[in-house]
N, C-alpha and C positions, 0 to 999 in steps of 0.2 A: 515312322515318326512316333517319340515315346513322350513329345512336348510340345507345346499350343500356347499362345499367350491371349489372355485375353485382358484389355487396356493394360493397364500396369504392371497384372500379376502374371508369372506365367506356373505352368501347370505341367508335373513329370508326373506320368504312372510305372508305378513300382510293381511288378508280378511280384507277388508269393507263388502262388498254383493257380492250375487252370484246367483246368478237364469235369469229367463228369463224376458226380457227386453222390454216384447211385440211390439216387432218388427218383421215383417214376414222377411222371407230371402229375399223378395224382395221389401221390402224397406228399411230396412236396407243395403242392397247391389243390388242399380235400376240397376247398367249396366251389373248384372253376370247375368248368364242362369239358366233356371232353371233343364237342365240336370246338371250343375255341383254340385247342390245340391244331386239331385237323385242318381246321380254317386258316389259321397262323404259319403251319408247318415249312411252309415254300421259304419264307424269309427268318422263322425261327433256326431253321436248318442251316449247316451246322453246328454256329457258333453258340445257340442259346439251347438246343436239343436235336436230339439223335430220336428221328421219330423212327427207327424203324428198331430200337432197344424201349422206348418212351422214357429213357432216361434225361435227365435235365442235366446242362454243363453251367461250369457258374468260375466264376474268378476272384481270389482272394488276392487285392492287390491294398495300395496305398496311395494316395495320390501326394505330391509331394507340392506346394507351392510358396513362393517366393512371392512378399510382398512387403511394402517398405523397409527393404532390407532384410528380412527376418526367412528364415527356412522354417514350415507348418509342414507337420503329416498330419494327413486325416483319415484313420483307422489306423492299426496296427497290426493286420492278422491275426495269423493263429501264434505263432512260435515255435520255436524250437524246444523239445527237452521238455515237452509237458506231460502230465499225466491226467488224460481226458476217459474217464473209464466206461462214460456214458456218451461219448463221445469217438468211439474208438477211429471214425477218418483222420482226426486232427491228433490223435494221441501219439505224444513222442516222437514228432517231426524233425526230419533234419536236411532243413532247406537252405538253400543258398541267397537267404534275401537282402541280410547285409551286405554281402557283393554286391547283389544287383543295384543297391540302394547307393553302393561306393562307385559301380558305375553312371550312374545318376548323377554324380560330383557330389554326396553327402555321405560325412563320414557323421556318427554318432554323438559326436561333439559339438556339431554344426548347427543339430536341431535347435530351434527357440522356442518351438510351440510343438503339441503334441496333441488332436484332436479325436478323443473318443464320442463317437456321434453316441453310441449306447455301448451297453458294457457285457455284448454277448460274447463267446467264446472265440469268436473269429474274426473278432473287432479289437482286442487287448492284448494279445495274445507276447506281442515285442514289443509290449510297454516294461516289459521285464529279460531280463537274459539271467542265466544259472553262473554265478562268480561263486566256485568251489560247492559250498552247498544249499549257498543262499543265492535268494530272488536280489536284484538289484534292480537301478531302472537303467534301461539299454541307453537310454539319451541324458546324458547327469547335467546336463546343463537347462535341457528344457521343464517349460512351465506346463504340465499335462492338465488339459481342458475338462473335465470331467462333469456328466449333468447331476445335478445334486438329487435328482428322484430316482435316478438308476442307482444313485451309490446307497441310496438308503434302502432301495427297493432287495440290490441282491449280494445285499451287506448280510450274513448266515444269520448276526446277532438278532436282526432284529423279526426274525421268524416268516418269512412274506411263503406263498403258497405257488410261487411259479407256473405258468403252463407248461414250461421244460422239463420238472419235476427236478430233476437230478440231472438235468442235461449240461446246465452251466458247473456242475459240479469240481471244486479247487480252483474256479476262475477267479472270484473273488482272492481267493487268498495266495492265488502265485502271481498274477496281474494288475491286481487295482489296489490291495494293502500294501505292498512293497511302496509303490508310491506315494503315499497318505505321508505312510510311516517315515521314507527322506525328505519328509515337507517340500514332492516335487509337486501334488496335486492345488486344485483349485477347482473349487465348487463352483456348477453357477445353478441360475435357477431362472427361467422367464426367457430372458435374452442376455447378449453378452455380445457387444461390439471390441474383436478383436483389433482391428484399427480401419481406414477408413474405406478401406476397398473390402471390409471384411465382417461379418455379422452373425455369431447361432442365434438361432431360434426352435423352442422347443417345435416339437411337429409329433405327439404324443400317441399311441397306439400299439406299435409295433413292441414297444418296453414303455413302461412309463414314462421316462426321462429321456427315451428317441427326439435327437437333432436333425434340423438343418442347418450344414452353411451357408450361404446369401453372398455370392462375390456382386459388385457392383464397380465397374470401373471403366470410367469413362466411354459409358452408352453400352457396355458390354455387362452382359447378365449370365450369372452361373447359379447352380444348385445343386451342392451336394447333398443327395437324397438318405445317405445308408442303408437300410432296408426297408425303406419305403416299398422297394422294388426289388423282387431276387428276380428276376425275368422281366423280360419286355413284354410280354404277354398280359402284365400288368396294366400295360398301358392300352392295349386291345380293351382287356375289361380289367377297370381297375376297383371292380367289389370283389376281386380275385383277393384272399390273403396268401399266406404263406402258413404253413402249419404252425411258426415259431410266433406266432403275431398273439401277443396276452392281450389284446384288447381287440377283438377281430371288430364290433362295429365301429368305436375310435380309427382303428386300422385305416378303413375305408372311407371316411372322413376325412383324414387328414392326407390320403393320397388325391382324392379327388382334388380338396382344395390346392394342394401346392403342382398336385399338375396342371389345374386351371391356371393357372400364377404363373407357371414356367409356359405355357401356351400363350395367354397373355401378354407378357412381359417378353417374349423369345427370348427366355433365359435356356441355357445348356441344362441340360440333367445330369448328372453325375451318381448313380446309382453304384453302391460298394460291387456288385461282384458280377457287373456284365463284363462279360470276353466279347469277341468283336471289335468294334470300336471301340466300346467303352462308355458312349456318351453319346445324347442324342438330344437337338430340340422335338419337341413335340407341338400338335393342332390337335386344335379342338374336333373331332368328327360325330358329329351327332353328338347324342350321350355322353363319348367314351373320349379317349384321345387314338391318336394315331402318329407313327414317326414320320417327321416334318422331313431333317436331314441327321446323319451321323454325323459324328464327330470327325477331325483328323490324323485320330490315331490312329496309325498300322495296327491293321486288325491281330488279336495274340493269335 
């Protein structure tokens, strides 16, 4: 099962990729221990890691949901036809995702909204497709969500000092200017009520301008995290960052709070790049959190 409805709205996940990322668990994740891999291992394995490579698996998907009418993606991977030179996994891909998205029931034109939680390399990436020689935006009809501290942040002009260095390098200018430029984008800043089942909110660490989405619809609670979370393991210890995190104590901060929120509230998590399920509520255990139940999704 690739959909789930929760009150009103309902919910399709879209595969881009899924496999492992060759990244060991500890660089992918410098400041965790490596007992909480080992401790983890039994239920990490082998949807979120390969402990006997110590490679980390991760999934670059979309979620697609439907709600008053309207088709929303929130994230857009990587893309096709890029050139990522500091980036060489994601460079000059050529994946079958628009299929996958046409068998979803969404064709390109369909889109109304287009949700970039933040503006990393593997979050934008099909906010643009290659028409001859130019960047276009893949969906000409949707309003692209965009947080106004990420665009200022890894906008080239205005000089910022990255902890990726050169990692986002041509992101900005083959995925998130094309859009500016067809007057498809839309700044926001603080918060942004998409309509009534539907809500961002900044949730800041991870990039400056890192979202949440907030589904709320009739007693049913969701949260799409972004990279709040590259692993579940986060949720074992969530002072865990990720190597990509520009503000690791912020980081930490703001995953505690919105998983105490999603514990609280039995709201769903919706983290960008878990395989697996996909999605999981979470409890509070001790300190830390711990997974409550999975999601419905047929595991990828």
């Amino acid at each position: 099962m690739r959909q789930i409805t929760l009150g009103d709205v309902t919910i399709t996940r879209v595969e881009e990729f899924y496999g492992p990322v060759d990244l060991t668990s500890r660089t992918f994740f410098p400041d965790s221990a490596a007992e909480v891999w080992e401790d983890n291992a039994s239920w990490l394995a082998p949807d979120f890691y390969d402990a006997g490579t110590d490679i980390v698996r991760s999934a670059i998907q979309t979620w697609v949901l439907r709600s008053e009418g309207r088709t929303i993606l929130v994230d857009t991977g990587v893309g096709n036809h890029k050139h990522r030179p500091y980036s060489p996994v994601w460079s000059y891909l050529n994946t079958d995702f628009l299929g996958n998205l046409a068998r979803a029931g969404v064709r390109p034109e369909d889109v109304d909204i287009v949700i970039n939680t933040h503006l990393h390399v593997d979050h934008v990436g099909w906010n643009t497709r290659l028409d001859g020689r130019q960047w276009v935006p893949t969906f000409p009809n949707a309003t692209y969500l965009i947080p106004e501290r990420d665009f200022e942040f890894w906008n080239p002009e205005n000089g910022h000092k990255p902890l990726l260095g050169r990692g986002n390098q041509n992101v900005f200018e083959d995925s998130v200017a094309p859009i500016q430029e067809a007057g498809r984008a839309r700044m926001w800043d603080g918060s942004y009520d998409i309509d009534a089942n539907l809500r961002l909110e900044l949730a800041p660490g991870h990039t400056p301008g890192s979202s949440v989405l907030a589904l709320e619809s009739r007693g049913d609670r969701a949260l799409f995290v972004g990279d709040l979370l590259h692993s579940p393991v986060q949720i074992a210890d969530p002072d865990t960052n990720s190597c990509f995190c520009e503000n690791p104590a912020e980081s930490r901060a703001t995953r505690r709070r919105v998983l105490g929120r999603a514990a609280d509230e039995n709201a769903l998590v919706f983290p960008a790049h878990l395989g697996g399920h996909g999605a999981a509520e979470v409890r509070r255990d001790g300190g830390t959190f711990a997974i409550k139940e999975w999601a419905a999704f047929a595991r990828l």
